[in-house]
N, C-alpha and C positions, 0 to 999 in steps of 0.2 A: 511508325512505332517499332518494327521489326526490325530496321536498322540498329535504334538504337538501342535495341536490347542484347543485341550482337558484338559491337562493336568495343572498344579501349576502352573504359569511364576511367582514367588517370583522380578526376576530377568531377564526379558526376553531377551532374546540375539539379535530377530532380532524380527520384526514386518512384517506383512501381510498389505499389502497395497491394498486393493478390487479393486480400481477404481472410478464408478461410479454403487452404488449397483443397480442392474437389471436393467442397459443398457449394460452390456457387450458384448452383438452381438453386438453394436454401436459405439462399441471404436474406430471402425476404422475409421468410417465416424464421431465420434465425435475431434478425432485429425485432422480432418484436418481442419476447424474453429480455431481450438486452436494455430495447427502450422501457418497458414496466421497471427492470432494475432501477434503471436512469433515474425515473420519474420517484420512487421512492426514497430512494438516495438525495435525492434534491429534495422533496418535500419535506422526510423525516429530522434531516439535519440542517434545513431551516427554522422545524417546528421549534427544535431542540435550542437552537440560537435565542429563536424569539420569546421562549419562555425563558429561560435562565436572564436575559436580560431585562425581562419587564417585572420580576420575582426577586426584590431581593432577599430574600432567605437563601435563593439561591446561591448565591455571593461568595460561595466559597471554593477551597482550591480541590476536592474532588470534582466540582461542578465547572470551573475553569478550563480543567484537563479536558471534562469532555465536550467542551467548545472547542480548542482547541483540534480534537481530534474530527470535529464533526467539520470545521475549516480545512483541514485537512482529506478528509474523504471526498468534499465538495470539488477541493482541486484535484485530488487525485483521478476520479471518474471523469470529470471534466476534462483533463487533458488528454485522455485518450478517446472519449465514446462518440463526441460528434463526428470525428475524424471517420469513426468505424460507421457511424449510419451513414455519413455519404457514401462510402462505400457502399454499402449495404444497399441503399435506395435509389443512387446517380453513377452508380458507378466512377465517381469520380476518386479515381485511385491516385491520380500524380499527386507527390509530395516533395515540396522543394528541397536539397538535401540539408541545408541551412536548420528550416524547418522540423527538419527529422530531428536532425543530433539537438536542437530546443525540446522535441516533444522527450525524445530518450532521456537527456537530463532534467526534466520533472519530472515524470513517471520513477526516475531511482530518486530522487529528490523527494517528492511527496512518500515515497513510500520508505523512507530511511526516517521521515518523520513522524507517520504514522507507528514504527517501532518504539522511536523514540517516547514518543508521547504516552504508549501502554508503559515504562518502564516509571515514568513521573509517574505516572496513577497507581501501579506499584507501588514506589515509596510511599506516596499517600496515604496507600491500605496500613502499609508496614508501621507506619508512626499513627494513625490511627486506632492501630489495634495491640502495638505493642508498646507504646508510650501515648497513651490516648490524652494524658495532665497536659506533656509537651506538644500536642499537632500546633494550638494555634499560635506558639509562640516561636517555634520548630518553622511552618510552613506560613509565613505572610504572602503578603501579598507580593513584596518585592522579589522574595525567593521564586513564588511559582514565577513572574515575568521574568527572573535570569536564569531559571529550569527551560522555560521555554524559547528565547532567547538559543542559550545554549543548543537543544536540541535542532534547532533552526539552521544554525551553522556549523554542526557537525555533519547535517545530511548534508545540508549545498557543499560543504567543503569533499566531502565524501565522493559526492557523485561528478565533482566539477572534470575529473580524467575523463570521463569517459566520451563529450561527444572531442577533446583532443586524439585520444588513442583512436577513436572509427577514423576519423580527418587525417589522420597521416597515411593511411592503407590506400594503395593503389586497388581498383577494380576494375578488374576487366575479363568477368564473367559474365556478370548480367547486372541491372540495375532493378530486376525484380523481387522483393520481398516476401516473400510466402507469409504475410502475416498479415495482421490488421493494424499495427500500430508499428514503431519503430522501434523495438525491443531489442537491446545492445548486441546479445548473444546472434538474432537474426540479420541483423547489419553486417556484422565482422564476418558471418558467413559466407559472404558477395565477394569477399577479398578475395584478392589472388598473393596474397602474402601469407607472412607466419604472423600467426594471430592468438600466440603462447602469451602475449603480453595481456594482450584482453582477456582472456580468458583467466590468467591467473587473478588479474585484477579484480576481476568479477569473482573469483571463490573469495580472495580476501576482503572484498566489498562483503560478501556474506555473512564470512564466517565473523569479520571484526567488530562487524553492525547488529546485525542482527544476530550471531553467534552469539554474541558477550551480550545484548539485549536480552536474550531467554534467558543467558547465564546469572544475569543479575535480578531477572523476575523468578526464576527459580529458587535463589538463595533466598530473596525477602520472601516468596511462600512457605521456605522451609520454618523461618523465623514466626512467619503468621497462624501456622499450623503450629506449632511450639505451642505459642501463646493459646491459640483455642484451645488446645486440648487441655490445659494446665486451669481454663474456667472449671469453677465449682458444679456449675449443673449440665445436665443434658441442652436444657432450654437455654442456657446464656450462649452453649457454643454451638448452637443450630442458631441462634439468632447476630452472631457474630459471624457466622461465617455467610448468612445470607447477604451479607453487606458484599460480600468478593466474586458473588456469582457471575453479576453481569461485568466484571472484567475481566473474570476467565474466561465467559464467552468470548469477548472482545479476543481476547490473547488468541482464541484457536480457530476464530473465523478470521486472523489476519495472518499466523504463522503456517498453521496447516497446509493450505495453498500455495502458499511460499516456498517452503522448503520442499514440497513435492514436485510443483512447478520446477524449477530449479535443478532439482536432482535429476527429476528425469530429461530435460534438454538436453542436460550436459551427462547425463552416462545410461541415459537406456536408447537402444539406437533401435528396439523392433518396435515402438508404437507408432499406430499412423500419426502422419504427422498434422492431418486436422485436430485429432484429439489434444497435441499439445498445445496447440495455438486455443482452441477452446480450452482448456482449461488455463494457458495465462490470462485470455480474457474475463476468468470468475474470476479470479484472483483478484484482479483489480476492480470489478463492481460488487461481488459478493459481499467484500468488510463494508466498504460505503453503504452499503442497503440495509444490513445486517445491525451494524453498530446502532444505527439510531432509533432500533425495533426493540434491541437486547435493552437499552439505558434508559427507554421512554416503558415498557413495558415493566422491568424487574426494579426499576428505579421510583418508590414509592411518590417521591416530592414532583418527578415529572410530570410523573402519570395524574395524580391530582390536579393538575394545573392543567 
């Protein structure tokens, strides 16, 4: 093993996967936090599945969205966390490099859809609350499946650079990853090239995705916020705006993380560098866990069911 961590990777066959660099006496008591996420995040946006389908009241395109998103969170946790308990429990760190750049392009794939998807429920709120005569002839059924559609093949097309750009970079520093999954930023790091192309790639993956994703859920809350405040009573717009609660949660347990994550990889150089790695790991189980707690909970029709 020491050989090969020394040596040329022109072409590397498999990848070292660290974990969490210098908590490794911790992995054990660090999975298990992770696995209760897991187990939440899978049951909750199960539960959430199998009511809305057996309900039809449910039937409609607020309630679509968040299938949609709860299908999404399932993959999104799913493609990184078993990976991380073996680690965590067998140590089994090798990851083919094939492999890798597959898990890297879900991971930005699921998660350019989970953006995607708050900005549909957005618009939903926004012609809900501001043209309430127009939602259901505004928002069919066939719109929300080419809304979703759409949002499908904007992420995949989005993220499809990215396991090209790691695949062309020669490495021949080490094949070890200080992480727990294969996260685009800590791969290109291995390189022994200029890695100005990915990295730029990665701030316009951002900024153009999820940049313009808050830019256009911001706008429709401005427009949403217009409207409540322009209600006759106190009580119509505390009861109009309880309708938008639990997708603002949604909005700041999937952005917040995000855009923190992110920033600090790429421009703060004095944190330790377990703490980044733990915190891209909430990142990606925190919304999964969260979402289906926020929707099942503040979501009257769920919760009854």
């Amino acid at each position: 093993m020491s050989d090969s961590n020394t040596s040329d990777f022109p072409n590397p066959s498999t990848f070292i996967l660290l974990g969490i660099p210098g908590l490794e006496a911790a992995h054990i008591w660090i999975s298990i936090p992770f696995c209760v996420m897991y187990a939440i995040a899978m049951l909750g946006n199960f539960t959430i599945l199998f009511i809305v389908k057996r309900e039809p009241s449910l039937h409609t395109p607020m309630f679509y969205f968040v299938c949609m998103l709860a299908v999404t969170d399932l993959l999104t946790s799913t493609s990184t966390l078993p990976k991380m308990l073996s680690i965590f429990w067998f140590n089994s760190r090798e990851i083919n490099f094939s492999a890798c750049l597959t898990q890297m392009y879900f991971v930005h794939s699921f998660s350019g859809m989970e953006s995607g998807i708050l900005v549909a429920m957005a618009l939903d709120r926004y012609v809900a609350i501001c043209h309430p005569l127009r939602h259901s002839s505004t928002l069919t059924n066939s719109v929300v499946v080419k809304i979703g559609l759409a949002v499908v093949l904007r992420s995949c097309i989005l993220a499809l650079p990215y396991p090209f750009l790691v695949r062309r970079l020669p490495y021949c520093r080490t094949n070890i990853i200080p992480h727990t999954y294969c996260r685009h930023i800590a791969v290109v790091n291995l390189a022994c090239a200029d890695i100005h192309i990915n990295s730029y790639y990665g701030l316009f993956n951002l900024f153009s995705m999820i940049g313009m994703d808050v830019f256009f859920i911001a706008v429709s809350y401005t427009q949403i916020l217009w409207a409540i405040f322009c209600l006759p009573t106190k009580d119509a717009q505390l009861k109009t705006f309880r309708t938008c609660i639990s997708h603002l949660c949604a909005i700041l347990a999937l952005y917040i993380p995000d855009f923190f994550s992110s920033f600090m990889q790429r421009f703060v150089h004095n944190v330790p560098h377990h703490f980044l790695v733990l915190f891209a790991n909430m990142y990606l189980l925190v919304p999964p866990m969260l979402h289906p707690i926020i929707y099942g909970v503040r979501t009257k029709q769920i919760w009854g069911r």
